[in-house]
N, C-alpha and C positions, 0 to 999 in steps of 0.2 A: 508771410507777407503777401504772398500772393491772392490769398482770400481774402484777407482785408482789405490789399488796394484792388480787388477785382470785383468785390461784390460791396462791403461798411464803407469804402472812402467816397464810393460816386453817389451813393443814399444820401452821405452825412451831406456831400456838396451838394445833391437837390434842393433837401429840405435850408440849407441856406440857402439858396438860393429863391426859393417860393417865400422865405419868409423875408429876406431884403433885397441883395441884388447878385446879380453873376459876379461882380468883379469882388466882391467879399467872401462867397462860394472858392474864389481860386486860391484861400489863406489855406485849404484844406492840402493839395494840391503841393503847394510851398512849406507846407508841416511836413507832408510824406517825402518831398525828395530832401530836405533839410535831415531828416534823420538818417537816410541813405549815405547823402556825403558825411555825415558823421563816423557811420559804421567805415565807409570807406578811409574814411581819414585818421581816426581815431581809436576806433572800436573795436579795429579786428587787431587780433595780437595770436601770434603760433602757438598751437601749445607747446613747441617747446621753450618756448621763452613762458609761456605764462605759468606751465607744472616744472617750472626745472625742478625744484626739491622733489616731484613726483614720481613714482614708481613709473609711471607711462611716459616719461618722457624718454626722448634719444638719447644716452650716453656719448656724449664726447671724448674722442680721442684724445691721450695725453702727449703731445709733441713733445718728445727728448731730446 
């Protein structure tokens, strides 16, 4: 992420912007943090919830 929003995001918003205007340039901007609070909200999941069938995951204790 950090190459693409540090070098591809501020290209992609030039060239919008040279070809209509700055304030349609910041849609690029509002795409990249939109995906962020996705990952943030949604996205990220443990692996142990996500491989529980998995050989790699944590083994839970059995409460008796």
């Amino acid at each position: 992420m950090a190459i693409i929003g540090g070098a591809i995001c501020p290209w992609i918003m030039g060239r919008i912007s040279d070809a209509w205007n700055i304030q349609r340039a910041f849609v690029v901007p509002l795409i990249c943090h939109a995906y962020v609070f996705y990952f943030a909200m949604w996205g990220y999941r443990l692996a142990t919830l996500a491989n529980a069938n998995s050989e790699l995951a944590i083994p839970v204790a059995e409460i008796e």
